[in-house]
Every structure is written in structure tokens, then in C-alpha cells.
N, C-alpha and C positions, 0 to 999 in steps of 0.2 A: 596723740597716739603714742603709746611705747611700745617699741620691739617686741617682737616674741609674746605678745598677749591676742587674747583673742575680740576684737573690737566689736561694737556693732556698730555700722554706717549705715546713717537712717536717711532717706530723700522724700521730699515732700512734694507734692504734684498740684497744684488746682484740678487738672483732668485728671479723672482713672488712668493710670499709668497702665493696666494690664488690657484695659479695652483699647484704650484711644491711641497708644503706640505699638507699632507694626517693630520698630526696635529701640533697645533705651542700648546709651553704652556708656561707660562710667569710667574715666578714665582718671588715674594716678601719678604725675612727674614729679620727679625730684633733679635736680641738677641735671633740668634740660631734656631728661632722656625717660621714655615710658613705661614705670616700675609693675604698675599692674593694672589690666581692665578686666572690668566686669559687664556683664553683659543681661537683658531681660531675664535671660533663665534664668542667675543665678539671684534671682532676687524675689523674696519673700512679701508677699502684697497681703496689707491688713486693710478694716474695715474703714470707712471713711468717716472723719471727724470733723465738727464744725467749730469755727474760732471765727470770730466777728463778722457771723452773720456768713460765710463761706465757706464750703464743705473743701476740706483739704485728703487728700490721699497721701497714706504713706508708704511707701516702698523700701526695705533693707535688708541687708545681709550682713554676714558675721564673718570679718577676718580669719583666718587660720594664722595660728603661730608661724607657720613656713612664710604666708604672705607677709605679715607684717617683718619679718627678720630681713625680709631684701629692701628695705629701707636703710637710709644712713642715719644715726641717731648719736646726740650725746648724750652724756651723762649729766650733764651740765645745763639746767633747763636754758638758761638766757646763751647758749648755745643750742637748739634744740636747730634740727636740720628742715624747712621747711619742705612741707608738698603741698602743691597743685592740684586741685580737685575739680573736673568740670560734667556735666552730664550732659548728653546731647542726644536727641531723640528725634525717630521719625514718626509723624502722623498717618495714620491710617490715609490721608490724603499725600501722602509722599512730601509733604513740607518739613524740613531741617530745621529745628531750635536747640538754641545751648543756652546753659546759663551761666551768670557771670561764674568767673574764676574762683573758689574758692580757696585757702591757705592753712594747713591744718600742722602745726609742730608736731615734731619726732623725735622724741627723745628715746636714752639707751635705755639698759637694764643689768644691774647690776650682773645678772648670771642670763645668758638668752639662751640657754640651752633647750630643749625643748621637753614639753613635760604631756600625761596622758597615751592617748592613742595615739597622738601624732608620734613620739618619742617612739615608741614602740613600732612605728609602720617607718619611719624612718632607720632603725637602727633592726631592721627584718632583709635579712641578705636577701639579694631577687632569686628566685627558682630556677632552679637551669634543668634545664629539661637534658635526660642523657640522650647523647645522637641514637639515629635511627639505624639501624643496620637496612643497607638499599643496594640493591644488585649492582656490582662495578656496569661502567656504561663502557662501552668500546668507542675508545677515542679515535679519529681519524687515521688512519693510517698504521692503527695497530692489529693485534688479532689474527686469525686464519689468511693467510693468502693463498690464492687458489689460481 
């Protein structure tokens, strides 16, 4: 994987991943700590194909330049900074399965700046809504005394 691009991470199922799991969660470590998870929603389910004789299901989703940039990457491939890839899912019968670990390098990018819509939704100041005009409230102890 390199920084700042937009990936696609494709998962392969024996089972319908969109029938037969109640949740899928996808998760990303780098140096120990949980860079990013995804989850059933966010994942894109295609028709089912067969390879030796076994109907395989695919399931994937498409990095955004923001996700991949919180990765640690060189520039330097035989530097490249590894992550941790695991997928674990619940059965419609509430049984827990993961599968082994997988290890996928990260390297840099010359310029990670970000480019497109992201570029453009990133660098959009947030809306500030102006205050309301709202009747003063009489605080305790202030006001008419009688």
C-alpha cells in the first residue's frame, strides 16, 4: 500500500459474507496500535465466483487518501513500514471466526498531499453558524427584588 492513494482491499469468503455474517470487522495495526477499522457497512459485496470447483464470495472497499496517510510509510521500499491485517466475523449463529494475520508494506510518497474532492473537502473551512440572539435568562439572585 502507498500513502495518500486510493486502495482497493478486496476479502474473499467461502460463505456470503452479506447473508451469513451478522458482522464482519476489518481491522488495520501498525506499530502495535489500531490504525483503522472497517466494518460490514462499509464494504461493497460482488457476485459470487467459482475457482476449483468452489464458489468464493468477494467483499471490498476502497481506501480514501485520508485513511491511507495515517499510516507510517518509507520512501525506501526495503524500508517499507508493515501492517497487520485481520478479519473477524460473526455468524448469523453468534460463532466468532478470524483469519490468520495478514502483513501488507507501506510505503511513502514522494508528495502525500492530497488531491481531488478529498483536497477540496479538507481544505473547506467548517461553517460557523452566527450566534443566536436569545432572551438574557435572570440568574439567581439577580433582577427585581420585591
Amino acid at each position: 500500500m502507498i500513502r495518500s492513494t486510493t486502495p482497493k482491499q478486496s476479502f474473499f469468503f467461502e460463505e456470503n459474507p452479506d447473508t451469513s455474517f451478522k458482522e464482519i470487522l476489518i481491522t488495520y495495526m501498525q506499530n502495535g496500535k489500531i490504525v483503522l477499522e472497517k466494518s460490514k457497512e462499509d464494504l461493497t459485496f460482488e457476485e459470487t465466483v467459482e475457482s476449483d470447483g468452489k464458489e468464493i464470495h468477494k467483499a471490498w472497499f476502497r481506501m480514501t487518501q485520508t485513511e491511507t496517510k495515517m499510516f507510517s510509510g518509507d520512501l525506501d521500499k526495503t524500508k517499507s513500514k508493515p501492517v497487520k491485517v485481520q478479519v473477524k466475523v460473526l455468524t448469523q449463529d453468534d460463532l466468532v471466526f478470524a483469519n490468520e494475520i495478514k502483513v501488507i508494506p507501506v510505503t511513502g510518497v514522494l508528495n502525500d498531499s492530497l488531491m481531488g474532492e478529498e483536497a477540496e473537502e479538507a481544505n473547506t473551512p467548517p461553517v460557523v453558524e452566527p450566534p443566536v440572539d436569545e432572551p438574557p435568562v435572570d440568574e439567581p439572585g439577580e433582577g427585581v427584588q420585591g
